[in-house]
Residue, then its C-alpha position, 0 to 999 in steps of 0.5 A: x500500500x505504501x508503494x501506491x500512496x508513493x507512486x499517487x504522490x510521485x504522479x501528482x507531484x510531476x517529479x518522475x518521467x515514469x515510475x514502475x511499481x510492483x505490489x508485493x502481495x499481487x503480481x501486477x505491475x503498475x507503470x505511470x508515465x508522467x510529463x517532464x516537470x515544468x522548466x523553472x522560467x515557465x512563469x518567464x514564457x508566460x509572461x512572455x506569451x502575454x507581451x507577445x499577445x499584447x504587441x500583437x494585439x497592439x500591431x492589429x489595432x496599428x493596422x486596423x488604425x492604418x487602414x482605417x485612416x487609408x480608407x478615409x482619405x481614399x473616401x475623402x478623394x472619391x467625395x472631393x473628385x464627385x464635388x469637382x465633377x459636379x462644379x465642372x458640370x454645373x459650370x458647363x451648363x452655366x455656359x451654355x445657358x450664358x452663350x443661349x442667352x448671348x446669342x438670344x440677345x444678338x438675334x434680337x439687336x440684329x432684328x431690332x437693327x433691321x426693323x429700323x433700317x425697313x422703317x427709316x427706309x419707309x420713311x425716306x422712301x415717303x417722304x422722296x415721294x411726298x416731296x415729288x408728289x409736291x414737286x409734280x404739283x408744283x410743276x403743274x401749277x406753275x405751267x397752267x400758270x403760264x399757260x394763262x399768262x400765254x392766253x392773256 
């Protein structure tokens, strides 16, 4: 019994690799293999373990923060090229409305221009004939008026 209570403590205790036990009083044969014992910088790797986690944790928010931050600017330069091609085209348009305008306008002081020309013409034209039609008058008046001077 005591070997057993041994060996239960020498596995519990981690301190064998493997322990053969014979029983005097039974013919069975107890073998325990049990894991190498712990090296003594275990507490180092696992403090070390912990300050790889912490830095790789800390190298993911640094990327995630990057690409974050590229994004952003990425989204920023799509936005600001939208705003550049929307004023481009609200100039263009402004343009075109200002040359629609433009040559509205020219089209009506041409046509303003050539329905003064057709009036002074009018006029001109009236008041040559006007002063014929007195001129013809005059003419007449004047040669009865010697037609009767002749008579008399």
């Amino acid at each position: 019994m005591a070997s057993i209570s041994l060996t239960t403590f020498l596995v519990k205790s981690h301190n064998a690799r493997a322990i053969v036990v014979r029983n005097p009083w039974s013919s069975r044969v107890f073998i325990s293999a049990v894991p190498r014992p712990l090296p003594a910088n275990v507490r180092h790797e696992a403090t070390t373990t912990q300050a790889y986690d912490k830095a790789t944790d800390a190298a993911k928010q640094g990327a995630n923060e990057a690409r974050r931050a590229g994004q952003d600017v990425k989204n920023k330069a799509a936005s600001t090229a939208q705003d550049m091609t929307q004023k481009s085209k609200d100039v263009a348009e402004k343009v075109a409305d200002t040359a629609q305008d433009l040559t509205e306008k020219a089209k009506q002081t041409a046509q303003d221009a050539w329905d003064t020309v057709k009036d002074t013409t009018q006029k001109i034209k009236e008041t040559v004939v006007g002063k014929a039609e007195d001129s013809k008058e005059s003419i007449k008046e004047n040669a009865e008026n010697v037609k009767r001077s002749m008579k008399n």
